[in-house]
PyMOL Python script that loads the backbone (N, CA, C, O; Angstrom):
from pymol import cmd

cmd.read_pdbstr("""\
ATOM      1  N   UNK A   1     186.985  78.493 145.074  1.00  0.00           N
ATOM      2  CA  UNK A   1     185.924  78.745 146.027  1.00  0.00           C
ATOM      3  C   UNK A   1     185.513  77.420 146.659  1.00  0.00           C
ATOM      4  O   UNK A   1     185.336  76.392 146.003  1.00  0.00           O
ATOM      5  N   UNK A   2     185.390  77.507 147.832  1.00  0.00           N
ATOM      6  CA  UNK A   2     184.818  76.374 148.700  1.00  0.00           C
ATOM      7  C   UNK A   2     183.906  76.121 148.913  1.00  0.00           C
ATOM      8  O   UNK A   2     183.704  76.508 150.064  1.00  0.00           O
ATOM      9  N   UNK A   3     182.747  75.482 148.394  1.00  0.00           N
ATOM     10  CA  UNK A   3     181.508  74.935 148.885  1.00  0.00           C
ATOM     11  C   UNK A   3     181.633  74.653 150.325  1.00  0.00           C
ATOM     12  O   UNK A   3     182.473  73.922 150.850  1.00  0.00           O
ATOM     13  N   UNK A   4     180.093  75.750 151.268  1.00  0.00           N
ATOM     14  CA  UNK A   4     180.381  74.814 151.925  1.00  0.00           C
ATOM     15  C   UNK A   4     179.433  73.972 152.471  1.00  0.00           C
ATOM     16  O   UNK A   4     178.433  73.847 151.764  1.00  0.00           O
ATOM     17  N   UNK A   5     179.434  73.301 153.603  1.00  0.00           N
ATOM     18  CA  UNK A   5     179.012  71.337 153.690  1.00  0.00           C
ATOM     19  C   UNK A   5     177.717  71.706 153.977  1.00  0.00           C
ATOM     20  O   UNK A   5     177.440  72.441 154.925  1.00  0.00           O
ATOM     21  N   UNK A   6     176.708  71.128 153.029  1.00  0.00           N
ATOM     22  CA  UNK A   6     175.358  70.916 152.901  1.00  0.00           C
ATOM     23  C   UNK A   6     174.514  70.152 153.717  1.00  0.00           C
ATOM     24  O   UNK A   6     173.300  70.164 153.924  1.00  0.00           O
ATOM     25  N   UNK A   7     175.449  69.489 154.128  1.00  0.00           N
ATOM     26  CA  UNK A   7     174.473  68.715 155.279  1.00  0.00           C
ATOM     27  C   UNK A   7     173.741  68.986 155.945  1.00  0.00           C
ATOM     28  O   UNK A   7     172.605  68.520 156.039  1.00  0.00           O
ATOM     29  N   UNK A   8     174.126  69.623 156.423  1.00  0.00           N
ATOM     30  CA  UNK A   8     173.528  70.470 157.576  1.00  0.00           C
ATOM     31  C   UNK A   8     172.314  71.260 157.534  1.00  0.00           C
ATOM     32  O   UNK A   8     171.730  71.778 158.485  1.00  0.00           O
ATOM     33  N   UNK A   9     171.971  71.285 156.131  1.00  0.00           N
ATOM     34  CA  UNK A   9     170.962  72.454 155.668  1.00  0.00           C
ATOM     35  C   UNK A   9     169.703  72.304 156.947  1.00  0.00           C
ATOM     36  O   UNK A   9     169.137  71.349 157.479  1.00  0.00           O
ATOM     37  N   UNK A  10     169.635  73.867 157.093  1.00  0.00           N
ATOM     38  CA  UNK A  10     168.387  73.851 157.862  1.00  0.00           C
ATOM     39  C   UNK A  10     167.151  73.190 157.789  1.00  0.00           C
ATOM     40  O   UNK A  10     166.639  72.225 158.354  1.00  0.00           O
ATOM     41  N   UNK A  11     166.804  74.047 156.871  1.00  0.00           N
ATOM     42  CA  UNK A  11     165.263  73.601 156.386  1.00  0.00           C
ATOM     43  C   UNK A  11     165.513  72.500 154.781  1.00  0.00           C
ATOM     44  O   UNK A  11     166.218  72.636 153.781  1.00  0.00           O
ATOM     45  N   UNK A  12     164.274  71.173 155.356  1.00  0.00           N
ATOM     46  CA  UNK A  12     164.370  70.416 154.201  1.00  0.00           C
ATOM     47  C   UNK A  12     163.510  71.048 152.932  1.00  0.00           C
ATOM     48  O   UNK A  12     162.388  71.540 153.044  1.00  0.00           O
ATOM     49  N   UNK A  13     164.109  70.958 151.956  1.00  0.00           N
ATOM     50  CA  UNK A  13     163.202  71.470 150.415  1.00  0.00           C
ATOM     51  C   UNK A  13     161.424  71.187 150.814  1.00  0.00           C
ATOM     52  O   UNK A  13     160.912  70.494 151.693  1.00  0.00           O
ATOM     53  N   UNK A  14     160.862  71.987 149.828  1.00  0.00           N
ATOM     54  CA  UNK A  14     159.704  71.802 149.821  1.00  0.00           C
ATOM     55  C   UNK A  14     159.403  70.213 149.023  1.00  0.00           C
ATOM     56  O   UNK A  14     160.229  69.554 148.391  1.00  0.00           O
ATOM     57  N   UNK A  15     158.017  69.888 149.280  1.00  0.00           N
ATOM     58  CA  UNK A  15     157.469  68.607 148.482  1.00  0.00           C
ATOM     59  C   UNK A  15     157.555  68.616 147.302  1.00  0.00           C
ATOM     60  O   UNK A  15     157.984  67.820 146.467  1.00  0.00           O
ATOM     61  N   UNK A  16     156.905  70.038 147.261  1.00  0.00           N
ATOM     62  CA  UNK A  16     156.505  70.622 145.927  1.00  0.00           C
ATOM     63  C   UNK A  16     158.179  70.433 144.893  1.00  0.00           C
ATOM     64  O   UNK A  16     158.351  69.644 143.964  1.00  0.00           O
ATOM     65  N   UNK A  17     159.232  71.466 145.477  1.00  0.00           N
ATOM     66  CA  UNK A  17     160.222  71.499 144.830  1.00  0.00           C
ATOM     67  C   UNK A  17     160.935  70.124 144.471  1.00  0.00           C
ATOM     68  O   UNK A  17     161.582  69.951 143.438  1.00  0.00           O
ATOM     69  N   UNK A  18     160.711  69.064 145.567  1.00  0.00           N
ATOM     70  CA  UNK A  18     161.093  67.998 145.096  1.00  0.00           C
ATOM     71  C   UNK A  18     160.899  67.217 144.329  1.00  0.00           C
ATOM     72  O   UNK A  18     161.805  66.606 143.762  1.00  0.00           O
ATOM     73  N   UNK A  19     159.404  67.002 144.070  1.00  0.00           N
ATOM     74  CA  UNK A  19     158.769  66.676 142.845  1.00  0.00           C
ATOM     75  C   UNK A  19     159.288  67.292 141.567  1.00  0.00           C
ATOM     76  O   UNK A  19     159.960  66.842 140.640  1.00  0.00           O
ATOM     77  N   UNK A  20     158.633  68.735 141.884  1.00  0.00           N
ATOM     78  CA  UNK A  20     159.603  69.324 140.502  1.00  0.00           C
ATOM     79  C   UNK A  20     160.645  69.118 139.750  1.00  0.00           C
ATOM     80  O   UNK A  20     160.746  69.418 138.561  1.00  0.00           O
ATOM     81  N   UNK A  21     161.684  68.446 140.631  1.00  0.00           N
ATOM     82  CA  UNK A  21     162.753  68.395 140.336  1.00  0.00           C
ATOM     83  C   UNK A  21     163.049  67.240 139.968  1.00  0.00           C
ATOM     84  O   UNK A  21     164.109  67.218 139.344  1.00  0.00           O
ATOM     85  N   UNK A  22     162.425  65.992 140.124  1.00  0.00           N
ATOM     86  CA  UNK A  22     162.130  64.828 139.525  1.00  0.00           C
ATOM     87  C   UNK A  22     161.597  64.656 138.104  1.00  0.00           C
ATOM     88  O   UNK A  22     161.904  63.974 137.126  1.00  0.00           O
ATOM     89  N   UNK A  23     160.475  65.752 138.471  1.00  0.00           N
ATOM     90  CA  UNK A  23     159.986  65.606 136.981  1.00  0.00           C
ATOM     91  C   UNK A  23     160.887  66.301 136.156  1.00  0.00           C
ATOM     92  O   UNK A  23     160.911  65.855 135.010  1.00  0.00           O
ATOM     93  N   UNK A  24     161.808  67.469 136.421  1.00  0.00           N
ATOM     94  CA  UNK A  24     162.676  67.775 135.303  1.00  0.00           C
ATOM     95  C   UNK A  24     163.701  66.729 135.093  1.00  0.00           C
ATOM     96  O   UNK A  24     164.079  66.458 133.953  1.00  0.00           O
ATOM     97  N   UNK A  25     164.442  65.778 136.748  1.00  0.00           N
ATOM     98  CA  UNK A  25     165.035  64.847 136.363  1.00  0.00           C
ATOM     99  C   UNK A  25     164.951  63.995 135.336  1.00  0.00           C
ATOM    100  O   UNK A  25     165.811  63.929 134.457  1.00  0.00           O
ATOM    101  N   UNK A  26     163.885  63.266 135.378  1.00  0.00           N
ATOM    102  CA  UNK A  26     163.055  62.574 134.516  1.00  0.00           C
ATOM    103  C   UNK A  26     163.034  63.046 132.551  1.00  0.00           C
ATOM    104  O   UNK A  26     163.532  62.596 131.519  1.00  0.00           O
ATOM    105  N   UNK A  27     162.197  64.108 132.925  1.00  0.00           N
ATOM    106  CA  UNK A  27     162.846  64.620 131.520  1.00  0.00           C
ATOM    107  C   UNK A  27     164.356  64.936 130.908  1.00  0.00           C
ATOM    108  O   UNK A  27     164.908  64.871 129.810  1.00  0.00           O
ATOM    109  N   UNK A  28     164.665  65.275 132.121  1.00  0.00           N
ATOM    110  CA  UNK A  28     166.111  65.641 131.410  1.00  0.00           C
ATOM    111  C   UNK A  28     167.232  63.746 130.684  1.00  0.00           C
ATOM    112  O   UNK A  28     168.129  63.486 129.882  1.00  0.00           O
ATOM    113  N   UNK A  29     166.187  62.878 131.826  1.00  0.00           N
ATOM    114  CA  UNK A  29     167.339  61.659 131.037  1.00  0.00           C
ATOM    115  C   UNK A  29     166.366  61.229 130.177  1.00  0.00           C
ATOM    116  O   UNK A  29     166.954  60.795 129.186  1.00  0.00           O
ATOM    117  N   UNK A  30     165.292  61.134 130.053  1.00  0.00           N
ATOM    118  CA  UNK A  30     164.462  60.959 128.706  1.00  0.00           C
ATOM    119  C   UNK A  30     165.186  61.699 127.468  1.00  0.00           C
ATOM    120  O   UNK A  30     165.505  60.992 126.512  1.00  0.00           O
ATOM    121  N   UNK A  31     165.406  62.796 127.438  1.00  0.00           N
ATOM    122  CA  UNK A  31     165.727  63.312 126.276  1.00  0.00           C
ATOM    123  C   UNK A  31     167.304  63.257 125.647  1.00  0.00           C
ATOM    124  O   UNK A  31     167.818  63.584 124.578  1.00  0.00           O
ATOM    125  N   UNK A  32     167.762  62.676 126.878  1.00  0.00           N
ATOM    126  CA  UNK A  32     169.622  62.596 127.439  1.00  0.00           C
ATOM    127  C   UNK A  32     169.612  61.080 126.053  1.00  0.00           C
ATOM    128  O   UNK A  32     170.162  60.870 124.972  1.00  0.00           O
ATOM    129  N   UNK A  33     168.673  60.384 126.929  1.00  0.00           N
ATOM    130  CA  UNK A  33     168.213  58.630 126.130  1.00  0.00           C
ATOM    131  C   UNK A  33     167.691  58.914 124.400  1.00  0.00           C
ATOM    132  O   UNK A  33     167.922  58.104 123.503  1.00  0.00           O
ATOM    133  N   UNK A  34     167.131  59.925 124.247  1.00  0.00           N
ATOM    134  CA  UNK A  34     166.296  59.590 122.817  1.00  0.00           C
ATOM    135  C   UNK A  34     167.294  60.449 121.825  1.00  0.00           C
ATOM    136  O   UNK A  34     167.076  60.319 120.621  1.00  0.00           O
ATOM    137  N   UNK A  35     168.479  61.404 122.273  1.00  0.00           N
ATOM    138  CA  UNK A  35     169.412  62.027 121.992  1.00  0.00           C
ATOM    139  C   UNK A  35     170.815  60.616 121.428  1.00  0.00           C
ATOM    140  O   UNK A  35     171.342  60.323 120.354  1.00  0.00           O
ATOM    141  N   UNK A  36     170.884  60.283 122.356  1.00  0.00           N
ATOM    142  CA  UNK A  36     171.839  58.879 122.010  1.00  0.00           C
ATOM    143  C   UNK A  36     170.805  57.862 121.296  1.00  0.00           C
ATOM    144  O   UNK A  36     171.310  57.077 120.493  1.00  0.00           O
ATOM    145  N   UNK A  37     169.908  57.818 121.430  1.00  0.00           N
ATOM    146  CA  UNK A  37     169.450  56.563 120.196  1.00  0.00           C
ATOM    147  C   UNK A  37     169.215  57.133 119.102  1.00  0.00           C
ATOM    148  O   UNK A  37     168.515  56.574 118.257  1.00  0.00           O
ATOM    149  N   UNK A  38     169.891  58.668 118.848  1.00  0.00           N
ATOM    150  CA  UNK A  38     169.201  59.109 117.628  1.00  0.00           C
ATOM    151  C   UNK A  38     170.766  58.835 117.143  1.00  0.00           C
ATOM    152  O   UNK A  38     170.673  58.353 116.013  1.00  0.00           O
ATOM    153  N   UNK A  39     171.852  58.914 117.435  1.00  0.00           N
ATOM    154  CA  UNK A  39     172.920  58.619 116.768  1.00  0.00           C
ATOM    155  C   UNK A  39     173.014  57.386 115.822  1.00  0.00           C
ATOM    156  O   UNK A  39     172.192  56.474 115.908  1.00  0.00           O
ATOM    157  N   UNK A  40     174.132  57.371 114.826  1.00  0.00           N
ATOM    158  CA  UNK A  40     174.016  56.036 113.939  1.00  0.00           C
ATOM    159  C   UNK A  40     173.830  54.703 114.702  1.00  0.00           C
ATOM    160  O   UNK A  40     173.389  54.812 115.847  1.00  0.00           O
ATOM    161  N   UNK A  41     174.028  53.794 114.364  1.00  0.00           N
ATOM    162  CA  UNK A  41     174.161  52.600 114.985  1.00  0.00           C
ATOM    163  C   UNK A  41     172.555  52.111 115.266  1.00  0.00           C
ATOM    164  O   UNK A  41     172.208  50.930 115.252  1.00  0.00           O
ATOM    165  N   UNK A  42     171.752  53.129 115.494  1.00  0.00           N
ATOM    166  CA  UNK A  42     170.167  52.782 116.044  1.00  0.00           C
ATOM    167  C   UNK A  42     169.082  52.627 115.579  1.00  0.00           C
ATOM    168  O   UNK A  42     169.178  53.304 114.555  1.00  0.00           O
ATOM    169  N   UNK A  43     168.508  52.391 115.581  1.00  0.00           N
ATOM    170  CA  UNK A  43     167.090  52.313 114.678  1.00  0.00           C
ATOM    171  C   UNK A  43     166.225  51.462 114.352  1.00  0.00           C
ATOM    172  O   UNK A  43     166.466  50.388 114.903  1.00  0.00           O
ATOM    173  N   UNK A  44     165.256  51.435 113.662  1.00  0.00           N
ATOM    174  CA  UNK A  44     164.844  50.349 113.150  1.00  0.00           C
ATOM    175  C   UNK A  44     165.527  49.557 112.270  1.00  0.00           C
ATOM    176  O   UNK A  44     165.465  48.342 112.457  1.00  0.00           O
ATOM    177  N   UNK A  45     166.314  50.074 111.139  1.00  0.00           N
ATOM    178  CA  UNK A  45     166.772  49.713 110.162  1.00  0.00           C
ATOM    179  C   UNK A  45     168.220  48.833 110.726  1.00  0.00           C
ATOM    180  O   UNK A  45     168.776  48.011 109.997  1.00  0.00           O
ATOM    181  N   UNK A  46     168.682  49.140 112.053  1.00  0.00           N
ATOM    182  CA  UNK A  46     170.144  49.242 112.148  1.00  0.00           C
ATOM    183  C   UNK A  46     170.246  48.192 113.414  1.00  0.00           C
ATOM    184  O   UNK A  46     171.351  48.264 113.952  1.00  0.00           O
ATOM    185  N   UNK A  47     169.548  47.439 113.887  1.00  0.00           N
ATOM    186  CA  UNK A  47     169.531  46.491 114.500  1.00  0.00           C
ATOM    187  C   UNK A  47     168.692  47.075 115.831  1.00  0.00           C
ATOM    188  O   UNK A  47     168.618  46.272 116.761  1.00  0.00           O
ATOM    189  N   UNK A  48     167.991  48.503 116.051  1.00  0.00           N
ATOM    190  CA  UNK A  48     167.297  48.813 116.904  1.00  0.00           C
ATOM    191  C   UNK A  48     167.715  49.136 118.695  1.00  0.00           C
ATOM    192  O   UNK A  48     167.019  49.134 119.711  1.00  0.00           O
ATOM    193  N   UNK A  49     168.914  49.346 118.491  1.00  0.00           N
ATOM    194  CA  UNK A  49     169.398  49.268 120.128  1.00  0.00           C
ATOM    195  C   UNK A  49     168.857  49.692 120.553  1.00  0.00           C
ATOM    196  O   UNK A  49     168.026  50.198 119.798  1.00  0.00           O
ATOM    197  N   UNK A  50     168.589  50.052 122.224  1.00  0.00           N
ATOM    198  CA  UNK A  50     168.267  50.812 122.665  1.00  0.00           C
ATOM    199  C   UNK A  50     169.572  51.689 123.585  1.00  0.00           C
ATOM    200  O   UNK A  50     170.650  51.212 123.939  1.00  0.00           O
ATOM    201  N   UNK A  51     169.142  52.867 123.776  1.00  0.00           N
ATOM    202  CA  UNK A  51     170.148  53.429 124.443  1.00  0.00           C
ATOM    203  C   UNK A  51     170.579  53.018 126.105  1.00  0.00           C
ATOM    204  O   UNK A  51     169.861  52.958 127.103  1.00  0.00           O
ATOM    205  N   UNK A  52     172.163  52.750 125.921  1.00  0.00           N
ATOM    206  CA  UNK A  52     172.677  52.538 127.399  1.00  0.00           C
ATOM    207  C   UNK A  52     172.918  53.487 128.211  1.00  0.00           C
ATOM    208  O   UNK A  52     173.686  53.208 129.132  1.00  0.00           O
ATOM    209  N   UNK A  53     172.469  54.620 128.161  1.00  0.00           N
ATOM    210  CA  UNK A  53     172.609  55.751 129.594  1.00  0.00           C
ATOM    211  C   UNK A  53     171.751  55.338 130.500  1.00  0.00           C
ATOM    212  O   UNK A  53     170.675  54.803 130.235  1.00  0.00           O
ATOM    213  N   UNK A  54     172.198  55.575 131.659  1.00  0.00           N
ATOM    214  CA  UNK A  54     171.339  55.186 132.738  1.00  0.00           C
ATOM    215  C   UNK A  54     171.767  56.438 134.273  1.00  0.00           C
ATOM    216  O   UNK A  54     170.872  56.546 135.111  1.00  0.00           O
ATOM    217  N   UNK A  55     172.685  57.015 134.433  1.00  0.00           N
ATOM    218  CA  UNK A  55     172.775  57.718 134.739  1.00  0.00           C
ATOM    219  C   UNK A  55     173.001  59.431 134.221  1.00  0.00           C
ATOM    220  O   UNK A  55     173.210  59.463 133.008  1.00  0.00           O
ATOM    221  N   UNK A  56     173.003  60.395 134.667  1.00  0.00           N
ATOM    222  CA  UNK A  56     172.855  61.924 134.164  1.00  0.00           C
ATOM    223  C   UNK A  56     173.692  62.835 135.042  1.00  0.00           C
ATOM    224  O   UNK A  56     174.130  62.294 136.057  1.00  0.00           O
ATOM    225  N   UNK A  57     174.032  64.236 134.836  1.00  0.00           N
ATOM    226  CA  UNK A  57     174.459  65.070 135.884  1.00  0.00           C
ATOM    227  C   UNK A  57     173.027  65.688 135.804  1.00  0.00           C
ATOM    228  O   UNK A  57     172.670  65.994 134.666  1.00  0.00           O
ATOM    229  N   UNK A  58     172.237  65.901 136.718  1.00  0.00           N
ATOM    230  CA  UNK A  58     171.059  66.550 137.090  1.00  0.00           C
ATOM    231  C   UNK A  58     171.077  67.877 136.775  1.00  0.00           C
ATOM    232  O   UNK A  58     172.068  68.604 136.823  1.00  0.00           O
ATOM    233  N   UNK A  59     169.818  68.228 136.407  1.00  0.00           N
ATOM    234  CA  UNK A  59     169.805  69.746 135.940  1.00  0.00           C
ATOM    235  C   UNK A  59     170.258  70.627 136.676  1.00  0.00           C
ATOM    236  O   UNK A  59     170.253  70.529 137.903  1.00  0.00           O
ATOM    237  N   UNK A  60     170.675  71.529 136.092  1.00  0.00           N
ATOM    238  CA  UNK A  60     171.499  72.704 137.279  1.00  0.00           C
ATOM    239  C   UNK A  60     170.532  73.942 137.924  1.00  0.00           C
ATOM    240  O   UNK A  60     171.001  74.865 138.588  1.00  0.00           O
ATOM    241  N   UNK A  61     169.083  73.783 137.598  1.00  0.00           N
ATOM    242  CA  UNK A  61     168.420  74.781 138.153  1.00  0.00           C
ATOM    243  C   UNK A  61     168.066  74.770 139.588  1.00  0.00           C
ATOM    244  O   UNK A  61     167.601  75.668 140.290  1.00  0.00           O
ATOM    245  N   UNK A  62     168.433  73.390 139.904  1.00  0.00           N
ATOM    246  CA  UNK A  62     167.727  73.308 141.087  1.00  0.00           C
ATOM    247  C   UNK A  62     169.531  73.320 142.160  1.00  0.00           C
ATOM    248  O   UNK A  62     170.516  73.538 141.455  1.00  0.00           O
ATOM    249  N   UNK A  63     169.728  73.158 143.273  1.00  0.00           N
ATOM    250  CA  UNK A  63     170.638  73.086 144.037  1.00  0.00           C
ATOM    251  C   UNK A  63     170.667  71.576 144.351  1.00  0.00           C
ATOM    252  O   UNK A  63     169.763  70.760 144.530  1.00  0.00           O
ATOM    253  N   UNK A  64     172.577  71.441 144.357  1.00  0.00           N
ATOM    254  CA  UNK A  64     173.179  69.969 144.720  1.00  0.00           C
ATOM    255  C   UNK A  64     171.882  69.275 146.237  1.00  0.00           C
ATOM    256  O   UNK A  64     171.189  68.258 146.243  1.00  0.00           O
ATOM    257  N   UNK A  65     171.983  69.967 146.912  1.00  0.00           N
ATOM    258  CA  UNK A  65     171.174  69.437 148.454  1.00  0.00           C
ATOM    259  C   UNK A  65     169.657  68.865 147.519  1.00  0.00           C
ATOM    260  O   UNK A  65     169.548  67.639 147.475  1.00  0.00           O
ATOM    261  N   UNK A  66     168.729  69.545 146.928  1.00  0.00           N
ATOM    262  CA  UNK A  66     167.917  68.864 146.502  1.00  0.00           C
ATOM    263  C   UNK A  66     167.986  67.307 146.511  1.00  0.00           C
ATOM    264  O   UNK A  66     167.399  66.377 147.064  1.00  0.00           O
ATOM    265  N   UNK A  67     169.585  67.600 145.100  1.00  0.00           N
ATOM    266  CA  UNK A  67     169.144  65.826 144.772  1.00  0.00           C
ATOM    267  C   UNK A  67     170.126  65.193 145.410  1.00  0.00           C
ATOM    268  O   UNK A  67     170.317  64.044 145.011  1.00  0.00           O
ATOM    269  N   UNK A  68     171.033  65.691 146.550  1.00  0.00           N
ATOM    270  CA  UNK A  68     171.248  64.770 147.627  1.00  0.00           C
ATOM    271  C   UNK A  68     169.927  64.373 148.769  1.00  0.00           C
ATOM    272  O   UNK A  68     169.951  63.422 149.550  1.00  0.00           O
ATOM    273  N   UNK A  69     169.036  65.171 148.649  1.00  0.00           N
ATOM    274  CA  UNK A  69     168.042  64.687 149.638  1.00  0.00           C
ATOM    275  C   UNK A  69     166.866  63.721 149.391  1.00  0.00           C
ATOM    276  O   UNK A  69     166.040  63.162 150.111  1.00  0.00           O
ATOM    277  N   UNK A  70     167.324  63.788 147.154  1.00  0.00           N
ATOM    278  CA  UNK A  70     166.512  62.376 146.679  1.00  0.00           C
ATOM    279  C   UNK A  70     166.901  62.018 147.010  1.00  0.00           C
ATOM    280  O   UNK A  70     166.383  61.744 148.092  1.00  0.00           O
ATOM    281  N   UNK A  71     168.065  61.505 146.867  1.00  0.00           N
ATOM    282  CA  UNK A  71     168.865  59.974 146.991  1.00  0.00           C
ATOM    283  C   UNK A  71     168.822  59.338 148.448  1.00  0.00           C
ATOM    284  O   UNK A  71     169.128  58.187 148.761  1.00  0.00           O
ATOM    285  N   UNK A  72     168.461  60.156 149.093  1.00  0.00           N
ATOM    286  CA  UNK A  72     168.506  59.930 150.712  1.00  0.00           C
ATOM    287  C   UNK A  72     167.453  59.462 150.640  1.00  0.00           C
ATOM    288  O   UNK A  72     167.404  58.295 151.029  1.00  0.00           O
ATOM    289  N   UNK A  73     166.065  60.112 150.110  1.00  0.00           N
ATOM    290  CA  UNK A  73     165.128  59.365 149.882  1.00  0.00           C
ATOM    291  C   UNK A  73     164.956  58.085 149.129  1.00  0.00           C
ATOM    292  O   UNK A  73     163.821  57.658 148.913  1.00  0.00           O
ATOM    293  N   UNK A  74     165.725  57.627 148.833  1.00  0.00           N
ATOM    294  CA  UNK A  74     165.695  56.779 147.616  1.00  0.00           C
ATOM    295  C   UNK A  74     165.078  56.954 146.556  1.00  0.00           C
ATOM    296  O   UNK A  74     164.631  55.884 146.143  1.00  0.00           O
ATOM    297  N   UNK A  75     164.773  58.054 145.732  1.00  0.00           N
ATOM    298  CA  UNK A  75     164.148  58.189 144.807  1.00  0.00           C
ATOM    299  C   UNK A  75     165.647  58.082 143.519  1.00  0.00           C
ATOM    300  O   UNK A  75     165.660  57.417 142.483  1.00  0.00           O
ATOM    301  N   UNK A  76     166.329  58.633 143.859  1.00  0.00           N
ATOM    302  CA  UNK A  76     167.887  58.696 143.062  1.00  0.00           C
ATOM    303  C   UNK A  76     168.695  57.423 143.565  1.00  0.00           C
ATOM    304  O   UNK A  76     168.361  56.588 144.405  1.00  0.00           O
ATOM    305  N   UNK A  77     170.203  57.545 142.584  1.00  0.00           N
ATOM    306  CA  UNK A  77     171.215  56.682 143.677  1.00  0.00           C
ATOM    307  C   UNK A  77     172.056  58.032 142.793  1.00  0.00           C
ATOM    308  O   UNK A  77     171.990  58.695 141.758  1.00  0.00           O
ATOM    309  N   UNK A  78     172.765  57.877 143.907  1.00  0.00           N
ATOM    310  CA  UNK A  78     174.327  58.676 143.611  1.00  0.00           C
ATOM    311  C   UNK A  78     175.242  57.841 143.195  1.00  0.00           C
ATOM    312  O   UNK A  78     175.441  56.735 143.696  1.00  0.00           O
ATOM    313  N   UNK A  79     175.868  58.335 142.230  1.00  0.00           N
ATOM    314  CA  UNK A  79     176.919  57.689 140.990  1.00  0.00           C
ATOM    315  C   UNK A  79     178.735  58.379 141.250  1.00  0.00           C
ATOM    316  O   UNK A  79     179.209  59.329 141.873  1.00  0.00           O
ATOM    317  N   UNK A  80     179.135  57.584 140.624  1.00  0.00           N
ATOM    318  CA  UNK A  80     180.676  58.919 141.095  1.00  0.00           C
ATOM    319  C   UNK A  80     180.349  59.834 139.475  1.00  0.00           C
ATOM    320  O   UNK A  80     179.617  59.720 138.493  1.00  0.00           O
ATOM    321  N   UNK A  81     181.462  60.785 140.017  1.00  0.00           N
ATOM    322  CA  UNK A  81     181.570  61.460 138.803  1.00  0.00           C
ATOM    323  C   UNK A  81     180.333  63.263 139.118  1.00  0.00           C
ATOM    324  O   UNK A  81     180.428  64.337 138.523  1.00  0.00           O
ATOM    325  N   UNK A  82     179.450  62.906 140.116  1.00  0.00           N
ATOM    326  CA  UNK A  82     178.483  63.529 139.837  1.00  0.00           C
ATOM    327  C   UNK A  82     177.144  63.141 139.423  1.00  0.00           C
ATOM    328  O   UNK A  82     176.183  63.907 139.499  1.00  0.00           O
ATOM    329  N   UNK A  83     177.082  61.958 138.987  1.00  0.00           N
ATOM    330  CA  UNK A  83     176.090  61.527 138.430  1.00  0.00           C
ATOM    331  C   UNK A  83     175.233  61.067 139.137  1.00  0.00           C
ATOM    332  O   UNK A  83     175.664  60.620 140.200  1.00  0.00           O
ATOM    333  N   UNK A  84     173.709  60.959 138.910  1.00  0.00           N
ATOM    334  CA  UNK A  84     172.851  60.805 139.461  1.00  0.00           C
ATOM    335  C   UNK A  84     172.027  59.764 138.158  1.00  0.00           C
ATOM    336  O   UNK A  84     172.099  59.924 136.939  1.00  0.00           O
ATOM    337  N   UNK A  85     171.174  58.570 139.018  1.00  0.00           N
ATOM    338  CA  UNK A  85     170.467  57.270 138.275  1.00  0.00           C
ATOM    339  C   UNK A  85     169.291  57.006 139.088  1.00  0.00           C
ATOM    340  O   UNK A  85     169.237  56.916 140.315  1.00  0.00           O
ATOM    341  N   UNK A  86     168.095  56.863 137.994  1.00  0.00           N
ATOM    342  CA  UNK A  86     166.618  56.276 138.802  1.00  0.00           C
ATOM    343  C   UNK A  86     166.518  55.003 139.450  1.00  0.00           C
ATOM    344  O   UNK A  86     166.689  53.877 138.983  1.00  0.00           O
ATOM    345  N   UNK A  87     166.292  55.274 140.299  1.00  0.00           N
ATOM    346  CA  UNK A  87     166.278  53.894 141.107  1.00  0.00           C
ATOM    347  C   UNK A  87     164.701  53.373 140.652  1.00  0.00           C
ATOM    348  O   UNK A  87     163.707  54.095 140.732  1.00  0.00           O
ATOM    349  N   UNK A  88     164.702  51.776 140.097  1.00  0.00           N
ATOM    350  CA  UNK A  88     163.631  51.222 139.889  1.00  0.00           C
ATOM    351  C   UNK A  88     162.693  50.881 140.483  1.00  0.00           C
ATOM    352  O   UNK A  88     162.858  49.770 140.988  1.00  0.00           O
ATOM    353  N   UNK A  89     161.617  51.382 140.700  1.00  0.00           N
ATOM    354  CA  UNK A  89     160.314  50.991 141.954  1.00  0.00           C
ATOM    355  C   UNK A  89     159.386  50.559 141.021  1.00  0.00           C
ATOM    356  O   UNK A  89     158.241  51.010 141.070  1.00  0.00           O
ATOM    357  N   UNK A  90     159.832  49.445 139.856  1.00  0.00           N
ATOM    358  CA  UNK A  90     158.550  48.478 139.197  1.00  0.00           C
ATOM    359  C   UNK A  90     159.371  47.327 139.618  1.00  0.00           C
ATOM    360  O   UNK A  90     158.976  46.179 139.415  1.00  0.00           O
TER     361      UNK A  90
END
""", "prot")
cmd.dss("prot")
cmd.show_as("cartoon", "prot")
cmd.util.cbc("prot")
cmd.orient("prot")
């Protein structure tokens, strides 16, 4: 099946939905991060790493155009693979 080209989308997402979808972003690599530091190697006891993920495949509830229209915003960067990473605004 052929996707087809999103660009074009008519109407841009709501505010609302975009937010939303940040904040699940957000959670979803928070828990992506505390999931890999729970593996061996980590800890207090174990020299304390912290976890190296930094990018995610974004949750699937929302549609690809969403979080192509973060990244347009700069709120995302687009990664290959699919992946999507927070862009730092501290």
């Amino acid at each position: 099946m052929v996707e087809p080209d999103s660009t074009s989308d008519p109407e841009p997402h709501s505010k609302e939905e975009l937010r939303l979808a940040m904040k699940a972003f957000r959670k979803r690599l928070k828990l992506t991060r505390l999931d890999d530091e729970s593996k061996l190697g980590y800890g207090p006891m174990s020299g304390g790493q912290k976890s190296g993920v930094v990018a995610i495949r974004p949750p699937d509830q929302y549609p690809k155009t969403v979080w192509r229209e973060l990244a347009e915003q700069g709120k995302l960067r687009r990664e290959t693979g699919g992946l999507y990473s927070l862009i730092d605004s501290q």
